[in-house]
C-alpha positions as CSV (number, residue, x, y, z in Angstrom):
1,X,3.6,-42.4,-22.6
2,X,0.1,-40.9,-22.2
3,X,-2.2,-40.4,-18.8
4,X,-5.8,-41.1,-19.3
5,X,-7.7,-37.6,-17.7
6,X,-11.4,-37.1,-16.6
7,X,-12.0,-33.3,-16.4
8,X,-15.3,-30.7,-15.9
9,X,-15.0,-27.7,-18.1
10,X,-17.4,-25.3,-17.8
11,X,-20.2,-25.5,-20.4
12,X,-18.8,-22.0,-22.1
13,X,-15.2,-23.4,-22.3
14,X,-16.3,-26.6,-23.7
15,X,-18.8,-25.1,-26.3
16,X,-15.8,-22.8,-27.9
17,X,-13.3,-25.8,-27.6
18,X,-15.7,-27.6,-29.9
19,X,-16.6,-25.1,-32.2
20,X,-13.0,-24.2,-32.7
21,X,-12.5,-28.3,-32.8
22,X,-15.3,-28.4,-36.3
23,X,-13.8,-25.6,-37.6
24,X,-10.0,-26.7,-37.3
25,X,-10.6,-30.4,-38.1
26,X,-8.1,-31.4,-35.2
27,X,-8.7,-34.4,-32.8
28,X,-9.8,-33.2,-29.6
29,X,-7.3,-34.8,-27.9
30,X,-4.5,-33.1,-29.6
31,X,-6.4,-30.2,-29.2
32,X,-6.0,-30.0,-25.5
33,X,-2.9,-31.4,-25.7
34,X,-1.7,-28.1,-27.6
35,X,-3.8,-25.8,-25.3
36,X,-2.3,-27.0,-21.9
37,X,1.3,-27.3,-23.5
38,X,1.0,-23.4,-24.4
39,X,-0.6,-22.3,-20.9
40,X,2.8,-24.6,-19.2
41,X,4.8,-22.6,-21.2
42,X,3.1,-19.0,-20.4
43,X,3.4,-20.4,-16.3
44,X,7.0,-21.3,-16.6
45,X,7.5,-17.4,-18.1
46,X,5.6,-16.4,-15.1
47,X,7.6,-17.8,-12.5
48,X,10.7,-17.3,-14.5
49,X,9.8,-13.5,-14.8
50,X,9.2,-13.5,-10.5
51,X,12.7,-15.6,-9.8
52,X,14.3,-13.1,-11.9
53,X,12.6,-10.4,-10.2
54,X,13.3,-12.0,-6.1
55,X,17.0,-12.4,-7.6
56,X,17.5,-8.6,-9.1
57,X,16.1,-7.2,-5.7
58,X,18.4,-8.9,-3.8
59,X,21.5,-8.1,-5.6
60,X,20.2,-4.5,-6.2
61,X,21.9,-2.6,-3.2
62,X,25.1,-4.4,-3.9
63,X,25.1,-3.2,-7.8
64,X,24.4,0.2,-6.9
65,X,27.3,0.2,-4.6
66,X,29.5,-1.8,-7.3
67,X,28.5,1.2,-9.9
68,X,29.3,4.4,-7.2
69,X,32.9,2.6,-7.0
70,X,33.6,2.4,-10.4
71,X,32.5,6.0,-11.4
72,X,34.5,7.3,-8.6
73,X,37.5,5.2,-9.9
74,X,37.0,7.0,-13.1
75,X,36.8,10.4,-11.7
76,X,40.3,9.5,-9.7
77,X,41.7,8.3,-13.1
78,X,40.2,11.2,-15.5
79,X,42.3,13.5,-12.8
């Protein structure tokens, strides 16, 4: 299913989209089609990369901790 979409892009944005659109032969709706897929994907990465980055904070103290146990559990059994 497709959504018909009425959009302003700024008269620099537009003239590369169709000079790039003669020069690759492609329909410009499959163009843009392609270009937001690819900037959904970068996004998703983004917040991806900052969920990551909220969870590893939060569990940081608690690894730390985790990791001093375990090497002094090693020095008790190296003994």
């Amino acid at each position: 299913m497709s959504k018909l979409l009425s959009l302003k892009l700024q008269d620099r944005v537009y003239e590369e989209a169709e000079e790039i659109l003669r020069k690759s032969r492609k329909a410009r709706n499959a163009y843009f089609n392609e270009a937001i897929n690819l900037y959904n994907k970068l996004w998703k990465r983004k917040l991806l990369k900052r969920a990551l980055a909220e969870e590893s904070a939060l569990v940081a103290a608690d690894s730390m901790e985790l990791l001093e146990t375990f090497e002094r559990l090693e020095d008790e059994l190296g003994e």
